[in-house]
C-alpha positions, -999 to +999 in steps of 0.1 A: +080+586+273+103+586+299+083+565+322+076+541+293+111+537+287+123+530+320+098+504+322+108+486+295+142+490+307+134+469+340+114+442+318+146+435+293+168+435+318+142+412+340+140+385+313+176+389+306+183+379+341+168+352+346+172+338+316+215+349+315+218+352+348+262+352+351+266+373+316+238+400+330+253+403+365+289+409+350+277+432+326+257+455+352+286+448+376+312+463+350+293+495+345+289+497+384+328+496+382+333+520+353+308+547+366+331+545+397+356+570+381+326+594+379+309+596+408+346+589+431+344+621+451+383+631+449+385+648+417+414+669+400+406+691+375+429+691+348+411+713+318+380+742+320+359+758+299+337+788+301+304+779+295+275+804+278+271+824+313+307+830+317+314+803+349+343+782+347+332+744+343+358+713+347+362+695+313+385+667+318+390+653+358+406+629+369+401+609+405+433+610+433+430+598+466+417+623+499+454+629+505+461+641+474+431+663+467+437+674+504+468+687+491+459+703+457+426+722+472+442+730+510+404+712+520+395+688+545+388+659+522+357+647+546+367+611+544+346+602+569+311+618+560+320+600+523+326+568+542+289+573+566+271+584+533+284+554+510+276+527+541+240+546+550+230+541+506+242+502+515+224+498+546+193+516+525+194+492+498+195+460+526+168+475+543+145+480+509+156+445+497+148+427+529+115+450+529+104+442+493+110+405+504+087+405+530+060+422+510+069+394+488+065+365+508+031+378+527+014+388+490+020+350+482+008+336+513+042+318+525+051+340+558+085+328+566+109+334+592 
């Protein structure tokens, strides 16, 4: 089911691109931008809860800067492993793209350089 349903996933969003190509890329490009405030490495928490096996888990967080969590959590805040580890998943994705591009071009017979 799963499978199924990220297929169809990848199709819809497929035709949707190329047939709304601006509208789709601002749309997936907004929830790149609102899933920031989750995945943003810095977090405060400001509530907690105590879950079925008794541990502490954060409820409500919000994002501060290295500095700021630095201070709150006396931790380094490892700015530069963050920094290394967001630029190696871009360099990833160039490398797949330009990878997938050249299976691309030599499956349809137009080798280009």
């Amino acid at each position: 089911g799963c499978v199924a349903g990220l297929l169809s996933a990848a199709k819809l969003i497929t035709l949707a691109f190329r047939h709304f190509h601006d509208t789709v890329l601002a749309v997936l490009t907004g929830f790149m931008l609102g899933a920031l405030t989750k995945v943003w490495p810095w977090q405060e928490t400001l509530t907690w809860r105590t879950n079925s096996a008794g541990e502490q888990v954060p409820v409500s967080q919000m994002p501060v800067s290295p500095e700021t969590w630095t201070a709150l959590y006396q931790q380094d805040a490892q700015v530069f492993l963050a920094v290394a580890m967001a630029f190696s998943g871009f360099a990833l994705v160039v490398i797949l793209d330009m990878v997938g591009r050249r299976s691309h071009n030599i499956s349809s017979g137009s080798i280009t350089k």
